[in-house]
C-alpha positions as CSV (number, residue, x, y, z in Angstrom):
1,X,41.1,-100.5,46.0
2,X,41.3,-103.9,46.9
3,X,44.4,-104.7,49.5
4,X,45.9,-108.2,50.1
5,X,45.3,-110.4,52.8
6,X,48.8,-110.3,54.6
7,X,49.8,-112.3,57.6
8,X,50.1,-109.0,59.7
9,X,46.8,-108.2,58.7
10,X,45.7,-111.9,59.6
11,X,47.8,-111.9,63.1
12,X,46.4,-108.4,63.9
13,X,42.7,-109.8,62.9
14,X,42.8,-112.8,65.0
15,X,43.9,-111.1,68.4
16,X,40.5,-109.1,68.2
17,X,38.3,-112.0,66.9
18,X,39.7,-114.6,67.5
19,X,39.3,-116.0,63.9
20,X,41.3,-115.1,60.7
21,X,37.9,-114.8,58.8
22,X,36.3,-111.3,59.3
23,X,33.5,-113.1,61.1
24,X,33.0,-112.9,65.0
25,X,31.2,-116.1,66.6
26,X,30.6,-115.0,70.5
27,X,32.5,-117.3,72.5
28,X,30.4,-119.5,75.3
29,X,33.7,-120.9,76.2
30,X,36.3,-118.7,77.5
31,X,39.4,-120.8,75.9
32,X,40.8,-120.3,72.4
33,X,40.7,-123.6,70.9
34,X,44.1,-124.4,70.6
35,X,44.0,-127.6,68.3
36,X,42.0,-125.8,65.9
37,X,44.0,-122.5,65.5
38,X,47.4,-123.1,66.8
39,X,48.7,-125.1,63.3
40,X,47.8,-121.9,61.1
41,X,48.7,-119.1,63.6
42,X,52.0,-120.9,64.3
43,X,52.5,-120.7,60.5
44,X,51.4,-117.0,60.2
45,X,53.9,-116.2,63.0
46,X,56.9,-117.7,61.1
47,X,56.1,-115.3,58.4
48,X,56.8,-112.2,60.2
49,X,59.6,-110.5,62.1
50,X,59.9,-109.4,65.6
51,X,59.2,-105.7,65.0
52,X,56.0,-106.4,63.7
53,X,54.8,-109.1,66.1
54,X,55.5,-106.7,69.1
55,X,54.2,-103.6,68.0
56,X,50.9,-105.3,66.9
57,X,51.1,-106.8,70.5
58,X,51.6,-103.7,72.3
59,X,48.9,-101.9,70.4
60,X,46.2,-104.6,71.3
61,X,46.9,-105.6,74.5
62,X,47.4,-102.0,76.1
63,X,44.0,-100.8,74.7
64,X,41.2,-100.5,76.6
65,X,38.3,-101.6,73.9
66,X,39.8,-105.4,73.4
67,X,36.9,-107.6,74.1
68,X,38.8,-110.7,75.3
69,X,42.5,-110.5,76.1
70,X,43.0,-114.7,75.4
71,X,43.8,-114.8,71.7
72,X,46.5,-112.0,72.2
73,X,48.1,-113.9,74.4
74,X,47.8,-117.2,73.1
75,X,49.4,-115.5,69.8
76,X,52.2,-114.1,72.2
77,X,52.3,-117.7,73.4
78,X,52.6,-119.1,69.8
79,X,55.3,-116.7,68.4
80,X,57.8,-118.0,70.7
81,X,56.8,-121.3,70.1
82,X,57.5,-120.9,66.2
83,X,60.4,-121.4,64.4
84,X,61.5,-118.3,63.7
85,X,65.2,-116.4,64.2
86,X,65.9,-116.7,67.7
87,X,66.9,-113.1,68.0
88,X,63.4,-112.0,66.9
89,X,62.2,-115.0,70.0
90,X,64.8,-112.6,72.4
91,X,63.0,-109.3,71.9
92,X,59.7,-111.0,72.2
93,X,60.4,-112.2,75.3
94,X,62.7,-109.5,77.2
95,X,59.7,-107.7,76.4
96,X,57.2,-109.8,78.6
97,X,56.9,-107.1,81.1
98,X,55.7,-104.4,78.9
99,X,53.3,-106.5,77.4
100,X,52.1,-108.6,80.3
101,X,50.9,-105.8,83.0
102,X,48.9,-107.9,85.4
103,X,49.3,-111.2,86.9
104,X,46.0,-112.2,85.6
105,X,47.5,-112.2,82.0
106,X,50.7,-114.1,82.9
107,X,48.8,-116.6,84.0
108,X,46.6,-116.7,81.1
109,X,49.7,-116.6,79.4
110,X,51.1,-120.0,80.9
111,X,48.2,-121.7,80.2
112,X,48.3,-121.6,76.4
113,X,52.1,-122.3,76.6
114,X,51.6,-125.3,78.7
115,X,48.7,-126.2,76.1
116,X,51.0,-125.5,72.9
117,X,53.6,-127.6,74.4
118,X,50.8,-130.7,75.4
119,X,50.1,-130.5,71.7
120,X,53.4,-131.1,70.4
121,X,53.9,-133.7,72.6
122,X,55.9,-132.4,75.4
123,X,54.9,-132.1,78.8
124,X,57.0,-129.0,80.1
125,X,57.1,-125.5,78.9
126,X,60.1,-124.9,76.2
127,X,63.2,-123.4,77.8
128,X,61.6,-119.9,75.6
129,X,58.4,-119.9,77.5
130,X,60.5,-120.4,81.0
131,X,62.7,-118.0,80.5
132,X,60.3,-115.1,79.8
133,X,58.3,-115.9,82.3
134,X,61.4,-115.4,84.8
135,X,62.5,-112.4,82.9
136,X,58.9,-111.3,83.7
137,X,59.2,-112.0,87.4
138,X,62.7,-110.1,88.1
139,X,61.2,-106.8,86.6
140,X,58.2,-106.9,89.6
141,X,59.3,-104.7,92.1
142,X,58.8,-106.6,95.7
143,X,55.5,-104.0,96.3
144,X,53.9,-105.3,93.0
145,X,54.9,-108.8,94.2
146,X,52.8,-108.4,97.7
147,X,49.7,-106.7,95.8
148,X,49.9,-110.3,93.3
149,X,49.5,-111.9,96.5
150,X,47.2,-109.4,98.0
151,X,44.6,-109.6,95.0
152,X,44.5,-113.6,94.2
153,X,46.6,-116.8,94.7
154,X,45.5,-119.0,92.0
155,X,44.4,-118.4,88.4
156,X,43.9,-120.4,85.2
157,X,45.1,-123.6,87.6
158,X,48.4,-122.1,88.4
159,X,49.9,-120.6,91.5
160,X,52.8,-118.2,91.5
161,X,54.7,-120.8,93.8
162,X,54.7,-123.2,91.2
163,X,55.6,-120.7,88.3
164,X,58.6,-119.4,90.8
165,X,59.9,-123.0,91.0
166,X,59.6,-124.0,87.5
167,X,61.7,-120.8,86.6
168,X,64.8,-122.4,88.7
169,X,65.5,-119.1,90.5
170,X,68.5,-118.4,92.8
171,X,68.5,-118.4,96.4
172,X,68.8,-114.2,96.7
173,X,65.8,-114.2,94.0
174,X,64.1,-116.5,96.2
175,X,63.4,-114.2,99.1
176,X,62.1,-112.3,97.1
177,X,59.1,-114.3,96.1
178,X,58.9,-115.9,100.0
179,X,55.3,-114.1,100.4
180,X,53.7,-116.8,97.6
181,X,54.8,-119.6,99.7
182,X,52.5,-118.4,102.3
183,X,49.2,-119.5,103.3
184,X,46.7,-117.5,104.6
185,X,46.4,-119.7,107.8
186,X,50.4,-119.5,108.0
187,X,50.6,-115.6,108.1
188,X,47.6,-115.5,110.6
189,X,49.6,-117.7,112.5
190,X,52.6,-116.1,112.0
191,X,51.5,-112.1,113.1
192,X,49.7,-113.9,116.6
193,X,53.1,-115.2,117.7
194,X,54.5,-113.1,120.2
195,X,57.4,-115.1,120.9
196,X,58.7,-115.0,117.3
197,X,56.2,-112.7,115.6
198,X,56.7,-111.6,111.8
199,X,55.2,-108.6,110.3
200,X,53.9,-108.1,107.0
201,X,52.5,-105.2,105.6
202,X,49.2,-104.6,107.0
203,X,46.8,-105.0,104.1
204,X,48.1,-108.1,103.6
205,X,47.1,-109.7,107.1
206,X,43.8,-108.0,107.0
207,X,43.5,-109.9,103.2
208,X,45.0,-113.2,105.4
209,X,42.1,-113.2,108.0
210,X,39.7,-112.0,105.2
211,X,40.1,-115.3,103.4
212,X,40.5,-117.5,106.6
213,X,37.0,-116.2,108.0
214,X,33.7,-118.0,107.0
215,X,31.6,-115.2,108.6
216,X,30.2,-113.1,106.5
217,X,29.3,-110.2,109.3
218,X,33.3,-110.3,110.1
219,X,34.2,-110.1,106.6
220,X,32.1,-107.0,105.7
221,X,34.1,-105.5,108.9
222,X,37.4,-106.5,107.9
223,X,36.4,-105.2,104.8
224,X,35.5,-101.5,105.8
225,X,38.1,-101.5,108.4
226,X,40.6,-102.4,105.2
227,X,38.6,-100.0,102.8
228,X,38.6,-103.1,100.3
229,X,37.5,-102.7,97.1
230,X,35.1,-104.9,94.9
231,X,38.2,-106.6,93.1
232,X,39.8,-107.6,95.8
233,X,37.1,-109.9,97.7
234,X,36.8,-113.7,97.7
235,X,34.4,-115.0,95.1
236,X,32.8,-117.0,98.0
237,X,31.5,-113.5,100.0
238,X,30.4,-112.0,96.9
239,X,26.9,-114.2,97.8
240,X,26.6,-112.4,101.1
241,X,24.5,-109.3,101.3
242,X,26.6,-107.9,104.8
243,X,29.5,-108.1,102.6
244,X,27.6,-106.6,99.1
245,X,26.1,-103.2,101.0
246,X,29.7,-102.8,102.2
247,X,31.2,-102.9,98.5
248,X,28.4,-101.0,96.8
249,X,30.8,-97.5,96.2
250,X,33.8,-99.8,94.5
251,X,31.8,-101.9,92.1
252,X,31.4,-101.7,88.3
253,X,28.7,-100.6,86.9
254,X,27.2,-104.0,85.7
255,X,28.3,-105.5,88.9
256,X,25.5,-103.0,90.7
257,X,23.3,-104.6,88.3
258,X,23.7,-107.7,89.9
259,X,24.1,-106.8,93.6
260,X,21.1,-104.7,93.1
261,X,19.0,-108.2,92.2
262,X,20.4,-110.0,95.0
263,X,19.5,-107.2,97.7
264,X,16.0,-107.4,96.0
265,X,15.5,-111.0,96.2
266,X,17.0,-110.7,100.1
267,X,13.6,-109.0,101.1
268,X,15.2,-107.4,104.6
269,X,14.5,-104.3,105.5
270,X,17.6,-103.8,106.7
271,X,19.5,-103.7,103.6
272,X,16.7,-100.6,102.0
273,X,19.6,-98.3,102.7
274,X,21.7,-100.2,101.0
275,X,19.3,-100.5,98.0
276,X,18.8,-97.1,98.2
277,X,22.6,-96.4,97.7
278,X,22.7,-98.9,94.8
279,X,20.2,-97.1,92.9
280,X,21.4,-94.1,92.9
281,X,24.8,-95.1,91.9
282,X,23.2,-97.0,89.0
283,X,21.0,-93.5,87.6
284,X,24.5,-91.7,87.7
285,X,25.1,-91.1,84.2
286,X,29.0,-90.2,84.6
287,X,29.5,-93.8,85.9
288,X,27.7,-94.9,82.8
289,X,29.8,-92.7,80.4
290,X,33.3,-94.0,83.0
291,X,32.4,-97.8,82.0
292,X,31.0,-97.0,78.7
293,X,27.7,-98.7,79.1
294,X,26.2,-98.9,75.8
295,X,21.9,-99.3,76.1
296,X,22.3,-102.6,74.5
297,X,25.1,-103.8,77.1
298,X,22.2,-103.0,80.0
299,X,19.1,-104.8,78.5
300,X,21.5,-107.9,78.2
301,X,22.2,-107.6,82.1
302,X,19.0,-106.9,82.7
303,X,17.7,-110.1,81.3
304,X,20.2,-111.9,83.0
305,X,19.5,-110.4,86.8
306,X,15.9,-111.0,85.6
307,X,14.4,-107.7,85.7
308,X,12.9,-108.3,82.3
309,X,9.3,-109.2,81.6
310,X,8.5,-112.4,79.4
311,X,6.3,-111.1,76.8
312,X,3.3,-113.4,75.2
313,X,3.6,-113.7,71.9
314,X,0.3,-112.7,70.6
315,X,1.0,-109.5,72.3
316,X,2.7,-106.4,70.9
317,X,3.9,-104.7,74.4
318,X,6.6,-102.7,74.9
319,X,6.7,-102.3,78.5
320,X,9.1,-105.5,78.9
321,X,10.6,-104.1,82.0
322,X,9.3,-105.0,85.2
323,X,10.0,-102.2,87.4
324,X,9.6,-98.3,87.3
325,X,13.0,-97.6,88.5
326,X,14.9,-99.7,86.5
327,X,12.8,-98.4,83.6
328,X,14.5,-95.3,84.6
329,X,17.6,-96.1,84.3
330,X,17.3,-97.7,80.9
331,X,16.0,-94.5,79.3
332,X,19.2,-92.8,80.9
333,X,21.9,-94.8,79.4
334,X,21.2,-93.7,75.9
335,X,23.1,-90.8,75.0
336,X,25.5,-91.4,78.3
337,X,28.2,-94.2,76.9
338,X,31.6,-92.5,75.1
339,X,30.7,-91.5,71.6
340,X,33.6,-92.5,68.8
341,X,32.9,-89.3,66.3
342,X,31.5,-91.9,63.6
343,X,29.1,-90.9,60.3
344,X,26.7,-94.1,60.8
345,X,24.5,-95.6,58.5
346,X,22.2,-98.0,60.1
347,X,19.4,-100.4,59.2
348,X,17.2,-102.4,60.8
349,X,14.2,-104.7,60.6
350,X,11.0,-103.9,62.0
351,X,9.6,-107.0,60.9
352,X,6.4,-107.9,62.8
353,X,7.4,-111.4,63.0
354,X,11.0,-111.0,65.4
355,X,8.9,-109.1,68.1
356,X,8.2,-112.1,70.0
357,X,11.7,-114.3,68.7
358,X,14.2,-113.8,71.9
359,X,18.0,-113.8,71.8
360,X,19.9,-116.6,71.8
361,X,21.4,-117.6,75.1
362,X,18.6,-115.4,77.2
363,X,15.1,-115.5,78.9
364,X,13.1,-112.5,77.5
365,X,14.7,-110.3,75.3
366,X,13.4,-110.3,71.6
367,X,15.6,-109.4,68.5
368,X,12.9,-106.8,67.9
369,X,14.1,-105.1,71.3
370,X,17.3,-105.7,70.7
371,X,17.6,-104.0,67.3
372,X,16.0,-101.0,68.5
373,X,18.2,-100.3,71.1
374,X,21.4,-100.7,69.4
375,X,20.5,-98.6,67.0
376,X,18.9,-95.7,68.8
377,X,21.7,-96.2,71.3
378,X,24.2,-95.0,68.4
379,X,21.6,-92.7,67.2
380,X,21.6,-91.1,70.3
381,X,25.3,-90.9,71.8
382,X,26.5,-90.4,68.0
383,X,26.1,-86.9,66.3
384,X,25.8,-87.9,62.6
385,X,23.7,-91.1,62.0
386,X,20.4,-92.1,60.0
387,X,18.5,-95.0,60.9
388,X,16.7,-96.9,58.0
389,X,14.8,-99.6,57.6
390,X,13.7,-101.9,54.9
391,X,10.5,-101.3,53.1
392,X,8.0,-102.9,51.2
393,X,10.3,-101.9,48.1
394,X,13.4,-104.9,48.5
395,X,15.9,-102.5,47.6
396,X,14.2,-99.1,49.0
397,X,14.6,-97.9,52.4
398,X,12.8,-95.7,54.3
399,X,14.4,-93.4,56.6
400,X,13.4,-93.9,60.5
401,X,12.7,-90.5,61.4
402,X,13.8,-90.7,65.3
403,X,14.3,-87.0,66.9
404,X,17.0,-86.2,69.2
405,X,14.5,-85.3,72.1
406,X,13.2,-88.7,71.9
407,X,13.6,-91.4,75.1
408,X,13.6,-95.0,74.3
409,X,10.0,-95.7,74.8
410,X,8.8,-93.1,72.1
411,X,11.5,-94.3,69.7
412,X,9.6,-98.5,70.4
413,X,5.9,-97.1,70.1
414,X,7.1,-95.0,66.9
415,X,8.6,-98.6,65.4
416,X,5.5,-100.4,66.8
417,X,3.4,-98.3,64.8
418,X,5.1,-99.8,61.6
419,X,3.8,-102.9,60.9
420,X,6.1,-105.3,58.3
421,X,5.5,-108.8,57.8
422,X,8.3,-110.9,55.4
423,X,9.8,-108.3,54.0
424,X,13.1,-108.6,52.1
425,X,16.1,-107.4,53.3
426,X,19.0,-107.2,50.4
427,X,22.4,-106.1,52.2
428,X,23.6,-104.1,49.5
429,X,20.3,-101.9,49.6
430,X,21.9,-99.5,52.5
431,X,24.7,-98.7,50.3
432,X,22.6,-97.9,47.3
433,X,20.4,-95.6,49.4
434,X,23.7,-94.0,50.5
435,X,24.6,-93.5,47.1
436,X,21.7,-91.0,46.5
437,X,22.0,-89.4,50.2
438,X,24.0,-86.2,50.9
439,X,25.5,-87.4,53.8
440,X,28.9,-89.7,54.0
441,X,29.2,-92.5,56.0
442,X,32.1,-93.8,57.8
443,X,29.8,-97.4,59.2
444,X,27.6,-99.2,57.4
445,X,25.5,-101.4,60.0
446,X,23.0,-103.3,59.1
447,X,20.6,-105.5,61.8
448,X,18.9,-108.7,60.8
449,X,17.7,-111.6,62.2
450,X,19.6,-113.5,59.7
451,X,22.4,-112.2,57.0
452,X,21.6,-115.9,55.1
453,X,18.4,-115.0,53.9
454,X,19.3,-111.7,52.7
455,X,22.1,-113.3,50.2
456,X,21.1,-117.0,48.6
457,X,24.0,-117.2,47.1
458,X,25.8,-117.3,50.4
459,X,29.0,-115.0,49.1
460,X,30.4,-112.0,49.6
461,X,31.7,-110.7,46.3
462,X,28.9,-108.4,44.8
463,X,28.3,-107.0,48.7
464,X,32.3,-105.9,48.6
465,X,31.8,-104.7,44.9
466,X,28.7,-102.5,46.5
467,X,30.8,-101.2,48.8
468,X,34.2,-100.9,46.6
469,X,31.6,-98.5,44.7
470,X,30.7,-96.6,47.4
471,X,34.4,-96.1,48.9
472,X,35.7,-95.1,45.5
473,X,32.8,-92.5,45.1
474,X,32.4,-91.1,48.4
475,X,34.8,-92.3,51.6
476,X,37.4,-94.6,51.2
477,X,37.7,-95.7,54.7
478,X,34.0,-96.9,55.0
479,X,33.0,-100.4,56.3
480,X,30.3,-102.6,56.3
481,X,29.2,-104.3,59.5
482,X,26.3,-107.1,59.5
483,X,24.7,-108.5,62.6
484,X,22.8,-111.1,62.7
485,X,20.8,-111.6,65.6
486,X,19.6,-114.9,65.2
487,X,23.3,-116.8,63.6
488,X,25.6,-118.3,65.5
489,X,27.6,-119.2,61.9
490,X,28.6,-116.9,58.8
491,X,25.8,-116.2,56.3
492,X,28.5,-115.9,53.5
493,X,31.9,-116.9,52.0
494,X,34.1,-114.3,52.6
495,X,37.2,-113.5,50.1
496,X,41.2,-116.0,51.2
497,X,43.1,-113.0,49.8
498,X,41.6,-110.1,49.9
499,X,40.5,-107.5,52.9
500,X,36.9,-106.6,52.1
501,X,36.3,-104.3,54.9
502,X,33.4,-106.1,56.0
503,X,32.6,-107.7,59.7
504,X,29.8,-110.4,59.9
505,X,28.8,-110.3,63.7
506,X,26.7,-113.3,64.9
507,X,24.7,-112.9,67.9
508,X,24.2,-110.1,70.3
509,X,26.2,-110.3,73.3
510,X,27.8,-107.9,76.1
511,X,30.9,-107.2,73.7
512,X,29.4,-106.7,70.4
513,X,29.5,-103.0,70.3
514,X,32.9,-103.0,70.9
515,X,33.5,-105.6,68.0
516,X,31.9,-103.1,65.8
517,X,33.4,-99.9,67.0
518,X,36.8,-101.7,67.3
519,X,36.2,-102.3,63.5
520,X,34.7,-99.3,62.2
521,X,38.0,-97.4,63.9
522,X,40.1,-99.5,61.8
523,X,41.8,-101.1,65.4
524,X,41.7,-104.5,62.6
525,X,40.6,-105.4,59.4
């Protein structure tokens, strides 16, 4: 049963997680910290072969679930960087353009080739890097070069202009690439010439005088006149309430979250239709299920825009939400997101004691709240799942008996009702109650405040001998996911050489259900 830790397995692992442990630490800092994982991904890299390396790429960079797209590309980054056979560095990097589909990730990209380079003490990129990044250029055709320019100029500290020139391309490529050596203020001045006017295609002077104006009245104008969309817009506007009403119909769905705060807080009675708009754009449950808003992914945001109440800690509330109508629109997310056809176990604590203890990072939420609505949010989008949680028995669980028909505020006051004070929570206790069920599980997840208190012994070997049991006896592909609410390090040691099929999560974060899903689906081990 058990399988070895291979460096595929390893690669494949840290372009989800960004760790070769089966632990995820949620990231404060957008950068991969390259001192501290370059030396041992470089070393995994020169242990595999080309084929490998670029079909594990293509897989995780052209899905849609990858939570951060940095480490992928930092280990893109690092292969040709390693001394490996320098036909395998070829196909890597002819095959930029089918890996790299968006400036944005070129870019990101050239930033961790600049940074691998600083660390081995040279201050250019390799003649490798600079060559796929040209190959990368000459397959753009010259409509995806204007939209580059069109959506953003500058990214990660870099400019196309400079990439172009570092690439030493020819005088006939050259023309090509003339737009990114263009100012706003230049092509403005360039289209009001009469004498020696030049045209340009006319989203892209609209975009010019979009960026040169500081009025935010004329921008929402240019804006509707241009039918601009959400992603296009400089960050500076996004501020501006004339500009925000005019944007509504293109945003994402958290983004309404936060425009929907900000027309709030604007208090003009001017912008109620705009409000109005917002809301109902937010209670459309087919937008949810098109951005895949899991329950939990909402509360978070929420908390953030500050729609959440901060609850006293001698109380035992559950009406943490401050208005009505955003109240609403919590209730509808459950059951809306995309289901994934998984058999899940879960279990949670209802300990007394966390209802009051709020998340790390945010104002109000509690991990009691928390808990609860990832769990009933996979209780109700999923079609098979049982929700446990620990009783006063340390190894007996008692089974959560939600009903489908339930909303989220029946599904608290039923959990309020049961009232647990330092109760035990052993991690293997799931699997032993699933052991005498009649259902099969694909997921174990188990929520705790902390994973360390569970296990003293702080390892992971009798867990993955629990669940060796239980894959031998009734699934083999079944994991084992913990989150700890609370952690922000591993509760355990966790096996060198063997893949254990379990995921430590610490923290609760926008991204963790797609951590675990990514898992349970078997994207990485």
């Amino acid at each position: 049963m058990n399988v070895e830790l291979t460096e595929n397995i390893l690669f494949r692992r840290f372009c989800y997680l960004g760790s070769f442990e089966a632990v995820c630490v949620h990231k404060r800092n957008k950068d991969v910290e390259v001192e501290l994982y370059y030396p041992k991904l470089k070393e995994i890299c020169e242990k595999l072969n080309d084929k490998i390396v670029l079909q594990i790429l293509k897989s995780v960079l052209v899905g849609k679930k990858l939570v951060r797209r940095d480490e992928p590309l930092f280990a893109f980054a690092t292969y040709l960087s390693s001394e490996v056979d320098i036909k395998w560095k070829t196909t890597l990097r002819t095959s930029i353009a089918e890996l790299i589909t968006a400036d944005e990730d070129l870019f990101t990209f050239v930033k961790y080739s600049f940074l691998i380079q600083k660390l081995n003490g040279r201050k250019i990129f390799s003649t490798t890097h600079r060559k796929a990044i040209a190959f990368w250029y000459r397959q753009q055709t010259q409509e995806s070069l204007n939209n580059m320019w069109f959506h953003h100029r500058k990214y990660c500290g870099f400019t196309h202009s400079v990439l172009i020139k570092l690439c030493n391309v020819t005088d006939d490529e050259f023309r090509s690439y003339k737009i990114f050596f263009k100012s706003s203020a230049d092509i403005n001045k360039e289209t009001a010439d009469s004498d020696n006017q030049v045209l340009y295609p006319e989203n892209i002077m609209l975009m010019a005088k979009l960026r040169t104006t500081r009025n935010p009245e004329e921008a929402a104008e240019i804006i509707q006149k241009a039918n601009f969309s959400y992603e296009n817009i400089p960050s500076t506007f996004l501020q501006h309430t004339e500009v925000l009403q005019v944007l509504l119909k293109s945003m994402p769905y958290i983004e309404l979250i936060k425009c929907l705060a900000t027309l709030i807080r604007n208090k003009d009675v001017k912008y109620k239709p705009s409000i109005k708009i917002c809301k109902e754009l937010l209670e459309n449950k087919k937008l949810i299920h098109q951005y895949d808003i899991h329950p939990i992914m909402l509360l978070i945001e929420l908390d953030k825009s500050g729609f959440l109440k901060d609850v006293d800690k001698e109380e035992s509330k559950i009406d943490f939400i401050k208005t009505d109508f955003i109240k609403t629109i919590y209730r509808k997310s459950f059951g809306a997101n995309q289901a994934t056809g998984l058999r899940i176990h879960i279990t949670i604590s209802l300990n007394k004691l966390n209802r009051s203890r709020k998340i790390l990072y945010l104002k109000n939420l509690t991990e009691y709240d928390a808990a609860i609505a990832i769990a009933f949010g996979f209780f109700k989008t999923e079609h098979n799942v049982d929700v446990c949680y620990y009783g006063e028995n340390a190894l007996q669980l008692e089974t959560l008996r939600w009903t489908k028909d339930m909303n989220i505020e029946d599904a608290t006051k039923f959990c309020r009702k049961i009232n647990r004070i330092k109760v035990k929570q052993p991690l293997i206790a799931p699997i032993t109650h699933a052991l005498q069920a009649k259902n099969t599980y694909d997921l174990f997840l188990v929520i705790v405040p902390t994973g360390a208190l569970s296990n003293p012994k702080n390892k992971s070997d009798f867990l993955m001998s629990r669940l060796n049991a239980y894959r031998q006896k009734r699934n083999e592909r079944a994991k084992y996911v913990l989150l700890d609410l609370h952690k922000r390090k591993k509760s355990m040691q966790y096996s060198e050489t063997h893949v254990e099929n379990i995921l430590e999560i610490c923290g609760v974060n926008m991204h963790s259900v797609d951590v675990i899903n990514n898992f349970a689906l078997n994207r990485f081990q």
